[in-house]
Backbone atoms as SQL, in Angstrom:
CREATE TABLE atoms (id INTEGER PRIMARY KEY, chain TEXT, resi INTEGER, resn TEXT, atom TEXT, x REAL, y REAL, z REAL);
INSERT INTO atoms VALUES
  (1, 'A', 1, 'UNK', 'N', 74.358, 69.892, 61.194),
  (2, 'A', 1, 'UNK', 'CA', 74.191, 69.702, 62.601),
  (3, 'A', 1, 'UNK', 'C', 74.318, 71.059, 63.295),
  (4, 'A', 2, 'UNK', 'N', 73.433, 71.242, 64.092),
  (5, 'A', 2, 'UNK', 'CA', 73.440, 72.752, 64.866),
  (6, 'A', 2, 'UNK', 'C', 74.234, 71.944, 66.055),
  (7, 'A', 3, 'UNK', 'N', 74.890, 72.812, 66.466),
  (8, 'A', 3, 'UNK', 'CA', 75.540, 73.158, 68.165),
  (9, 'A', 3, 'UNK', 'C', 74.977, 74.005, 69.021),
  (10, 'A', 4, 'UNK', 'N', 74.211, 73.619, 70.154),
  (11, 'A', 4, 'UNK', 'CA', 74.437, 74.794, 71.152),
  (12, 'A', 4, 'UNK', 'C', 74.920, 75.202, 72.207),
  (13, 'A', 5, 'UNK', 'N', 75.422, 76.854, 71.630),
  (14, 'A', 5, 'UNK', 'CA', 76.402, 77.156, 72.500),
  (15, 'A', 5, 'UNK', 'C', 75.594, 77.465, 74.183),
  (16, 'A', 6, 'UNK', 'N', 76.699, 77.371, 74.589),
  (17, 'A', 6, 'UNK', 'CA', 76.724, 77.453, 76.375),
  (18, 'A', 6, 'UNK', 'C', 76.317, 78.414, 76.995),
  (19, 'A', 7, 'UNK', 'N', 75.270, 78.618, 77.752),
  (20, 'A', 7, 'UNK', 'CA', 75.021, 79.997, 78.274),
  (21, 'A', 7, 'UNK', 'C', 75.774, 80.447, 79.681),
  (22, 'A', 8, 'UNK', 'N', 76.196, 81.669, 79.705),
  (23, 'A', 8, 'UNK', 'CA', 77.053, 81.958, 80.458),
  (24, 'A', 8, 'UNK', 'C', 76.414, 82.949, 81.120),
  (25, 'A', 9, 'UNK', 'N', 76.467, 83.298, 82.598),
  (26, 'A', 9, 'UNK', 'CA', 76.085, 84.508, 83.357),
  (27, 'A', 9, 'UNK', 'C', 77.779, 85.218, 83.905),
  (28, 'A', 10, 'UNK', 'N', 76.913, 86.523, 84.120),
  (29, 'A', 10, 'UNK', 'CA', 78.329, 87.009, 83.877),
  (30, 'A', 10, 'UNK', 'C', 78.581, 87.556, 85.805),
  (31, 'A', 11, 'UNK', 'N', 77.163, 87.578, 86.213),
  (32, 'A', 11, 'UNK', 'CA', 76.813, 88.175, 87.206),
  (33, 'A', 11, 'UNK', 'C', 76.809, 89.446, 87.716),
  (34, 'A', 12, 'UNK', 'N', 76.388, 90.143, 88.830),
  (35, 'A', 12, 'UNK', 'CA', 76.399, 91.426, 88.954),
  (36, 'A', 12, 'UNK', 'C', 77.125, 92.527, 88.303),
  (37, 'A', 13, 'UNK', 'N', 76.928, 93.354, 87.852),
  (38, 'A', 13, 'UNK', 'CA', 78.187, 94.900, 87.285),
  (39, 'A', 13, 'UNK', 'C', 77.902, 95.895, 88.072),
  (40, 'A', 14, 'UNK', 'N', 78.799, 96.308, 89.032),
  (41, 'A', 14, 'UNK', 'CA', 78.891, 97.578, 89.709),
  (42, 'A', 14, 'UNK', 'C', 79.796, 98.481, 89.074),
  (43, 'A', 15, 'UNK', 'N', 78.744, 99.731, 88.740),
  (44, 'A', 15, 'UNK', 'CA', 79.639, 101.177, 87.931),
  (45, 'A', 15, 'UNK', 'C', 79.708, 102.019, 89.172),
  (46, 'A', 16, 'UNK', 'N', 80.893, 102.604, 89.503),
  (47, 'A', 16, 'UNK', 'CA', 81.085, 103.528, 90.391),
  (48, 'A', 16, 'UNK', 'C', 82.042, 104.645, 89.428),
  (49, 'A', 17, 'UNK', 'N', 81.946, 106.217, 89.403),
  (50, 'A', 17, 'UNK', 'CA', 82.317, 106.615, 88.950),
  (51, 'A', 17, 'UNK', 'C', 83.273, 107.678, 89.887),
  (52, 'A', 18, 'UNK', 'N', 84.019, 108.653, 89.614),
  (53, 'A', 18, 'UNK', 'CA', 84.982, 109.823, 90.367),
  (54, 'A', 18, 'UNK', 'C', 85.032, 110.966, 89.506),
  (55, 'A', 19, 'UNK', 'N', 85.338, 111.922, 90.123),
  (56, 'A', 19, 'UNK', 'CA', 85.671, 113.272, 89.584),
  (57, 'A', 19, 'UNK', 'C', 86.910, 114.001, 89.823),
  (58, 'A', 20, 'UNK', 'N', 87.319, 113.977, 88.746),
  (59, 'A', 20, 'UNK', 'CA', 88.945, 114.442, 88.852),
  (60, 'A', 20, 'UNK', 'C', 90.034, 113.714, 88.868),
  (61, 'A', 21, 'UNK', 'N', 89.723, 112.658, 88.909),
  (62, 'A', 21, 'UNK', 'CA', 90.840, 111.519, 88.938),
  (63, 'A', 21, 'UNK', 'C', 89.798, 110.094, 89.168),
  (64, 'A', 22, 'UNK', 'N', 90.929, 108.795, 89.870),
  (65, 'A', 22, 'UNK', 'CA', 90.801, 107.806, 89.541),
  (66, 'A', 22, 'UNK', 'C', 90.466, 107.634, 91.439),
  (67, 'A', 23, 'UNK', 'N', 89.978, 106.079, 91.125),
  (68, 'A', 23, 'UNK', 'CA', 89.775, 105.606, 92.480),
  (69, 'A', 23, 'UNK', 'C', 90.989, 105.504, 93.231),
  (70, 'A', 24, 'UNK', 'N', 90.875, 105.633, 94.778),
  (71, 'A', 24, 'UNK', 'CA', 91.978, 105.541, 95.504),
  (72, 'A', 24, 'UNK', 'C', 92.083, 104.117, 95.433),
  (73, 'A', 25, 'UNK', 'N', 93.719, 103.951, 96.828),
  (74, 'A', 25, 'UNK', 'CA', 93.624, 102.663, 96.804),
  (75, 'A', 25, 'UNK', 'C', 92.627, 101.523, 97.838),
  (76, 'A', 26, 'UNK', 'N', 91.865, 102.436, 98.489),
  (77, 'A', 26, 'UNK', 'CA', 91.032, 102.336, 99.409),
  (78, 'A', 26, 'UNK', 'C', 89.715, 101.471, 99.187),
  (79, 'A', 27, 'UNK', 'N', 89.587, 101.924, 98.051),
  (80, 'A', 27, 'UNK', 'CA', 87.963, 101.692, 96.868),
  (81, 'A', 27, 'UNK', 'C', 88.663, 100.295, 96.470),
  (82, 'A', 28, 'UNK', 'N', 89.454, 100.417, 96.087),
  (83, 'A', 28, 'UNK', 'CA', 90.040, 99.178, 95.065),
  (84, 'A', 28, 'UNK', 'C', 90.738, 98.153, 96.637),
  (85, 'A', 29, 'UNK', 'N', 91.037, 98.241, 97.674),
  (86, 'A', 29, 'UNK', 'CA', 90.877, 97.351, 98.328),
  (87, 'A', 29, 'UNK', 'C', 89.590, 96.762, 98.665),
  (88, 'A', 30, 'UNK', 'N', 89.022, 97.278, 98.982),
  (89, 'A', 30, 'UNK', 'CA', 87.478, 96.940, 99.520),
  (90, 'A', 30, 'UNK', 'C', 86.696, 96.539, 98.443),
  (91, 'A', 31, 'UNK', 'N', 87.205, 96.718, 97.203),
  (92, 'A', 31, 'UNK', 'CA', 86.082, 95.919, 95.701),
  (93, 'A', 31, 'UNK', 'C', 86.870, 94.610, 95.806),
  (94, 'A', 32, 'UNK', 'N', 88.261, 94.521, 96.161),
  (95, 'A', 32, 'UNK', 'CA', 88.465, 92.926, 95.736),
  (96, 'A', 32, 'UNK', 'C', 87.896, 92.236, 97.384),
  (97, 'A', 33, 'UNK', 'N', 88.484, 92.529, 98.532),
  (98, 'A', 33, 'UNK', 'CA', 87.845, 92.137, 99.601),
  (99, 'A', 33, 'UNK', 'C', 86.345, 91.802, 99.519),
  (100, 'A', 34, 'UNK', 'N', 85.446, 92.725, 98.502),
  (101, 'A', 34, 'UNK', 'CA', 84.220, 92.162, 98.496),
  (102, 'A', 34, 'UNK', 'C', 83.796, 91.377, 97.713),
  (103, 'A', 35, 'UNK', 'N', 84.532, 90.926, 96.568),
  (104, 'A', 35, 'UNK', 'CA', 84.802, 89.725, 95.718),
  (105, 'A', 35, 'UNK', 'C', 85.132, 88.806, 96.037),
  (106, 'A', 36, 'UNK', 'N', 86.404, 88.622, 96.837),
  (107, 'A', 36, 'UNK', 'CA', 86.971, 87.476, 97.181),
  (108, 'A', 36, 'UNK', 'C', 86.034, 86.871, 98.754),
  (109, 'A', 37, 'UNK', 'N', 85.419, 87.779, 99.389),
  (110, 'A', 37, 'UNK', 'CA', 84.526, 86.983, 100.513),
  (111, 'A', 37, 'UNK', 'C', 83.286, 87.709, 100.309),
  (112, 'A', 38, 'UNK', 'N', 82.490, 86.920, 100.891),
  (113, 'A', 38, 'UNK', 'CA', 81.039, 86.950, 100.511),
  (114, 'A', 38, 'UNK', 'C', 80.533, 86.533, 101.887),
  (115, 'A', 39, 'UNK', 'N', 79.602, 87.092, 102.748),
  (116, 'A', 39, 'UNK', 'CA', 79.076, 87.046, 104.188),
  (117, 'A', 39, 'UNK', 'C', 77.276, 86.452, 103.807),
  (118, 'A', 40, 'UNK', 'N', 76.860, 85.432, 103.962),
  (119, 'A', 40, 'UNK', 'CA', 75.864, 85.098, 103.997),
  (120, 'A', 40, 'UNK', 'C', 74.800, 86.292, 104.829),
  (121, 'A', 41, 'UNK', 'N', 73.752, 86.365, 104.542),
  (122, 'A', 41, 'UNK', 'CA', 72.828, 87.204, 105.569),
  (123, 'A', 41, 'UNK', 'C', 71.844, 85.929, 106.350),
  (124, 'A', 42, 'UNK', 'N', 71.914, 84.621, 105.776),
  (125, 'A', 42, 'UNK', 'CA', 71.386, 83.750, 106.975),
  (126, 'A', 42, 'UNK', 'C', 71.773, 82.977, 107.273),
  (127, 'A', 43, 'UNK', 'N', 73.426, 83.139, 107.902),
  (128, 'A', 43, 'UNK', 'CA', 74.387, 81.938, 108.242),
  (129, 'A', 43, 'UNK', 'C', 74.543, 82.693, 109.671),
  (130, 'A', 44, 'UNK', 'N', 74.946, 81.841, 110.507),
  (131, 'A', 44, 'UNK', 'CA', 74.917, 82.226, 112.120),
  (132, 'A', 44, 'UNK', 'C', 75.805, 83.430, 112.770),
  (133, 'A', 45, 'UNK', 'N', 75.788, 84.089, 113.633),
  (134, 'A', 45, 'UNK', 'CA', 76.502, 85.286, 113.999),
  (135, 'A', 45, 'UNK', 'C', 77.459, 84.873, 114.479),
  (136, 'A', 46, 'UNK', 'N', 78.092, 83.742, 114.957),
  (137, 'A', 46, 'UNK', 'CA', 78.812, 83.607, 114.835),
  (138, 'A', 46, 'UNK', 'C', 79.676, 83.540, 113.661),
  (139, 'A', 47, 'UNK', 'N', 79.655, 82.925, 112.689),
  (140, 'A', 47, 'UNK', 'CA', 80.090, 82.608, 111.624),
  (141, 'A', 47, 'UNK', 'C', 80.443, 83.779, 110.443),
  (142, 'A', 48, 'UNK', 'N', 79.331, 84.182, 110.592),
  (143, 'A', 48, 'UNK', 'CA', 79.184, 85.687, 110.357),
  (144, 'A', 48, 'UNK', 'C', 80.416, 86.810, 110.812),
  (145, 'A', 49, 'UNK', 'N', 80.772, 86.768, 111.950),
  (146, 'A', 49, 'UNK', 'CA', 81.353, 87.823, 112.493),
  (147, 'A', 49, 'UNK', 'C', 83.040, 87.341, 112.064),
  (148, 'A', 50, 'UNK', 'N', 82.979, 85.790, 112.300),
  (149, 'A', 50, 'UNK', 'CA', 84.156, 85.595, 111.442),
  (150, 'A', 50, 'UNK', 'C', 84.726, 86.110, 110.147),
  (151, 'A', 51, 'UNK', 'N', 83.638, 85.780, 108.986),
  (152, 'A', 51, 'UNK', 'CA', 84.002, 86.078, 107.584),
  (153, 'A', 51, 'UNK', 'C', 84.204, 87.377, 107.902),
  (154, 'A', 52, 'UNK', 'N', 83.327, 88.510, 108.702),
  (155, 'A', 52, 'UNK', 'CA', 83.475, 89.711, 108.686),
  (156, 'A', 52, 'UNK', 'C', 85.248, 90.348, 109.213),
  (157, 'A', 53, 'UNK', 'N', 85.339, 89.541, 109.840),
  (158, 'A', 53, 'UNK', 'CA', 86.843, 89.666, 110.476),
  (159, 'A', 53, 'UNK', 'C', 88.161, 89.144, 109.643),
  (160, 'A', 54, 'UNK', 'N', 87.678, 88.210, 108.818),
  (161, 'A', 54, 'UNK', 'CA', 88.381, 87.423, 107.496),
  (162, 'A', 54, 'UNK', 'C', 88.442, 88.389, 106.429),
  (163, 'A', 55, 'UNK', 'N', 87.260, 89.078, 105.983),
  (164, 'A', 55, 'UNK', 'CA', 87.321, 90.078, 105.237),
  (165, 'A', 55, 'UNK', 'C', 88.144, 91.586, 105.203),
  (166, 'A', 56, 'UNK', 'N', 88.012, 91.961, 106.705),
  (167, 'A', 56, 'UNK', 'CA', 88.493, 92.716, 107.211),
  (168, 'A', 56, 'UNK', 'C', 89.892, 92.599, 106.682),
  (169, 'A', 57, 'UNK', 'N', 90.697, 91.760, 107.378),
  (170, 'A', 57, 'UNK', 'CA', 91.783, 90.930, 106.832),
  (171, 'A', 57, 'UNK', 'C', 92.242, 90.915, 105.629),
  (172, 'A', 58, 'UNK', 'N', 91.660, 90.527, 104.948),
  (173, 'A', 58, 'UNK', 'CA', 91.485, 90.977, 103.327),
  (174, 'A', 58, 'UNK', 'C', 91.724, 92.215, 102.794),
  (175, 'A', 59, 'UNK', 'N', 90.834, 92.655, 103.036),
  (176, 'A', 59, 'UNK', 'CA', 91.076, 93.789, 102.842),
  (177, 'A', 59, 'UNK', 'C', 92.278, 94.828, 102.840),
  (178, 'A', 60, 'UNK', 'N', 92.680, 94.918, 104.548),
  (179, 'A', 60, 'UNK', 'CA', 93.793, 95.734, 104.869),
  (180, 'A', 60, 'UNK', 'C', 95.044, 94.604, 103.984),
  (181, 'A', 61, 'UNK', 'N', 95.373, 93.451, 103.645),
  (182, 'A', 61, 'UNK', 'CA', 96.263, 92.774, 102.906),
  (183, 'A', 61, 'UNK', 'C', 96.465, 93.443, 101.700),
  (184, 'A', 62, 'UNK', 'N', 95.364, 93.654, 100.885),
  (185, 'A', 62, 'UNK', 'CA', 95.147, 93.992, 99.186),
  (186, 'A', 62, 'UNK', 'C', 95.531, 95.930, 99.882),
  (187, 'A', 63, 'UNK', 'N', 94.793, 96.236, 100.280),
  (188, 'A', 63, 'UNK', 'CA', 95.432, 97.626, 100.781),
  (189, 'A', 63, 'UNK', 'C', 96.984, 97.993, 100.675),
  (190, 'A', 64, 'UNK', 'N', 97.669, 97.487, 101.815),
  (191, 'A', 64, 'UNK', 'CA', 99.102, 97.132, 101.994),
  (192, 'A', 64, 'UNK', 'C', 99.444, 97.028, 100.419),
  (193, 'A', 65, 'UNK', 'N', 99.020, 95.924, 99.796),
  (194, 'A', 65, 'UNK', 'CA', 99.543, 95.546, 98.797),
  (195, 'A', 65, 'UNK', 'C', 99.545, 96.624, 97.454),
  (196, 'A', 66, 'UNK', 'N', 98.364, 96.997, 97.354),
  (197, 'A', 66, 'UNK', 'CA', 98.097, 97.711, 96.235),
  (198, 'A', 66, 'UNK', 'C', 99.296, 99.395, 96.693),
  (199, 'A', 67, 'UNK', 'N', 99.049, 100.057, 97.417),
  (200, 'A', 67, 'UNK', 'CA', 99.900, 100.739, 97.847),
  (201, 'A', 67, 'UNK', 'C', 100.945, 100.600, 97.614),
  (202, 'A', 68, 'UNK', 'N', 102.365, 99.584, 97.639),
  (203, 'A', 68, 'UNK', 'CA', 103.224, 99.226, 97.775),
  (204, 'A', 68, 'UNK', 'C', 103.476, 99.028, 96.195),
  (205, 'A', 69, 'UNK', 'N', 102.497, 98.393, 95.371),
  (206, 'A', 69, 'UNK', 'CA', 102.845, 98.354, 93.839),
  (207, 'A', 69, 'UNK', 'C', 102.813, 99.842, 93.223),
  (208, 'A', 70, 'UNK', 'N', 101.660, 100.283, 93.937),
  (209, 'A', 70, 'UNK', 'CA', 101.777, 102.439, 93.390),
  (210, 'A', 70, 'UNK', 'C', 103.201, 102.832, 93.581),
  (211, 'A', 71, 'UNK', 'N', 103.689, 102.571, 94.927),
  (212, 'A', 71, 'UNK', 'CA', 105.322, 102.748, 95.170),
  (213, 'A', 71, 'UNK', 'C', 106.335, 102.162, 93.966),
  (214, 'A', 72, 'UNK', 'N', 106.296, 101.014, 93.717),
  (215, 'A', 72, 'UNK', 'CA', 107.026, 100.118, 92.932),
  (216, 'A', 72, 'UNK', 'C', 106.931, 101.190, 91.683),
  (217, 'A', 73, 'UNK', 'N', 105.897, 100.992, 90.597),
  (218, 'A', 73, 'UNK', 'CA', 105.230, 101.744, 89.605),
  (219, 'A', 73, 'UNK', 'C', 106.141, 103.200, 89.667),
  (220, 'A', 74, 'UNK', 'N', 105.619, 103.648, 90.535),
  (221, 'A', 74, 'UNK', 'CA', 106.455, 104.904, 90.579),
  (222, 'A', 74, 'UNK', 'C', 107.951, 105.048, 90.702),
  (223, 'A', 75, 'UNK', 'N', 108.716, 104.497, 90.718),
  (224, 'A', 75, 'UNK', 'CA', 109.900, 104.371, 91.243),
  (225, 'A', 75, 'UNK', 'C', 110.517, 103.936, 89.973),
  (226, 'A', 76, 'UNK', 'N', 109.607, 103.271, 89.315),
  (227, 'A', 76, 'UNK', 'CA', 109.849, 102.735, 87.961),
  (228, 'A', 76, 'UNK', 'C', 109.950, 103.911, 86.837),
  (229, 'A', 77, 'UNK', 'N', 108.791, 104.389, 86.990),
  (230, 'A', 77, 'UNK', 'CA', 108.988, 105.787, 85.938),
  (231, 'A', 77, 'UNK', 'C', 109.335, 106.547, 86.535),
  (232, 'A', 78, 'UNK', 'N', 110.213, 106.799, 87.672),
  (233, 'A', 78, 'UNK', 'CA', 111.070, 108.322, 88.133),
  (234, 'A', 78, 'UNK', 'C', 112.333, 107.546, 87.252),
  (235, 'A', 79, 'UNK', 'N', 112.671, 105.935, 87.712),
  (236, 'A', 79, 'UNK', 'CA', 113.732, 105.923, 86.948),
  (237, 'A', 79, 'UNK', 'C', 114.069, 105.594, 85.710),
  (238, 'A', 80, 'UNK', 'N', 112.936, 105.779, 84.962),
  (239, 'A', 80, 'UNK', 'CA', 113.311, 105.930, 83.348),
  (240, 'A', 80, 'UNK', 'C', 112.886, 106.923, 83.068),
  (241, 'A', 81, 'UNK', 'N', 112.243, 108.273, 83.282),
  (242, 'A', 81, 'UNK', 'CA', 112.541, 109.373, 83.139),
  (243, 'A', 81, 'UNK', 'C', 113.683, 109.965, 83.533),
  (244, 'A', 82, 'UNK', 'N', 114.552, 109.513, 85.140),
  (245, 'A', 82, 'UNK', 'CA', 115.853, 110.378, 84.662),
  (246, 'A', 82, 'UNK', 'C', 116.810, 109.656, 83.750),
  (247, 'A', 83, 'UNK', 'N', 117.061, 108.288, 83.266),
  (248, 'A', 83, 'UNK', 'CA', 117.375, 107.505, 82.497),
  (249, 'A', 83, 'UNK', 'C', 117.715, 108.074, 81.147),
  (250, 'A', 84, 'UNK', 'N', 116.215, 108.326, 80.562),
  (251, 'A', 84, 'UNK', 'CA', 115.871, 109.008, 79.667),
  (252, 'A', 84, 'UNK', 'C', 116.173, 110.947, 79.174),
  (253, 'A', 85, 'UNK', 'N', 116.968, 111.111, 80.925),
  (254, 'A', 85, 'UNK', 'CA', 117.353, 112.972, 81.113),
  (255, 'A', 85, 'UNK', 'C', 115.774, 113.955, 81.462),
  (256, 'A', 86, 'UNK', 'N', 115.107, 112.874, 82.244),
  (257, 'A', 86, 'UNK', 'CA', 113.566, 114.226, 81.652),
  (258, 'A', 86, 'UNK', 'C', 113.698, 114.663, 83.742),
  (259, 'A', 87, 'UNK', 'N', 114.379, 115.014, 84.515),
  (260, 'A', 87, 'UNK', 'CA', 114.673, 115.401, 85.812),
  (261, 'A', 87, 'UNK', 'C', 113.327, 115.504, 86.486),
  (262, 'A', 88, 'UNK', 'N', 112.943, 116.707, 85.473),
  (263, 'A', 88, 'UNK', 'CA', 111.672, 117.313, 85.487),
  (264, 'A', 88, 'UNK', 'C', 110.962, 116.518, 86.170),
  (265, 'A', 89, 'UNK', 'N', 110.546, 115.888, 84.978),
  (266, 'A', 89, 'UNK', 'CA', 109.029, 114.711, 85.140),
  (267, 'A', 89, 'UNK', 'C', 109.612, 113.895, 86.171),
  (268, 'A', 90, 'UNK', 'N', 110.658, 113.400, 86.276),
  (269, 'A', 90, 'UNK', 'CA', 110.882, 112.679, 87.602),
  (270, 'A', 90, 'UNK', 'C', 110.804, 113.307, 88.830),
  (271, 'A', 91, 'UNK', 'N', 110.931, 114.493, 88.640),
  (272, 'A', 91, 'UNK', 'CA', 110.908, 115.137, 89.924),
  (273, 'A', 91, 'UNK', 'C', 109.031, 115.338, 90.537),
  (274, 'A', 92, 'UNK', 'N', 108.527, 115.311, 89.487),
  (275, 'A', 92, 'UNK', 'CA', 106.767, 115.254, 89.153),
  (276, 'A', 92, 'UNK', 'C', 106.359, 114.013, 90.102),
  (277, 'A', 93, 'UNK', 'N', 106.588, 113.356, 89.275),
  (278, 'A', 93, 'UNK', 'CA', 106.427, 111.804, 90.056),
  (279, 'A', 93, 'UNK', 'C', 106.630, 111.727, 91.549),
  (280, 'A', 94, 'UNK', 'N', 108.366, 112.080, 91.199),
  (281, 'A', 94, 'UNK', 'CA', 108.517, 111.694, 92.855),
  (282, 'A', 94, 'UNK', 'C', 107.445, 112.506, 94.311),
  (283, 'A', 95, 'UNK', 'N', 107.078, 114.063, 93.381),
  (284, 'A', 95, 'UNK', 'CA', 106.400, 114.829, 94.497),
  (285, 'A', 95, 'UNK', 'C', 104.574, 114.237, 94.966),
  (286, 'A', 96, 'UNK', 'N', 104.570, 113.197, 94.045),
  (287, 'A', 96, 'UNK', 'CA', 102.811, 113.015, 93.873),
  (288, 'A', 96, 'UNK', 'C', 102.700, 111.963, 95.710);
């Protein structure tokens, strides 16, 4: 007996690339804000200007948020590097 398997779409892939480092937290708010809402282009201006304002919303939330875990993160490895005696590297961290 054959089975067939399920076809799956995976949907759009956006590659954005940087130089010298990594995306801010700026980029990475505004990729999930544009994931999590989606603005029709032929749904009414009213309606429209909402999601746009919902998004908005969104956005600056995951912002706030993502920021605040960079803080966390960091705070984490200043304190197991001095934990660990490395001053140094904590002192690295703390200056970024």
């Amino acid at each position: 007996m054959l089975i067939e398997a399920p076809q799956m779409e995976i949907g759009n892939i956006i590659v954005t690339t940087t130089a010298d480092g990594g995306h801010d937290p700026a980029f990475w708010a505004q990729s999930a804000a544009d994931r999590i809402v989606s603005v029709g282009s032929s749904c009414h201006p009213a309606i429209a200007q909402q999601a746009q304002a919902f998004k908005e919303a969104v956005r600056a939330t995951a912002l706030h948020c993502i920021q605040e875990a960079i803080k966390s993160d960091r705070t984490t490895l200043i304190a197991e590097f001095e934990r660990q005696g490395h001053k140094d590297m904590a002192d690295i961290i703390r200056s970024l």
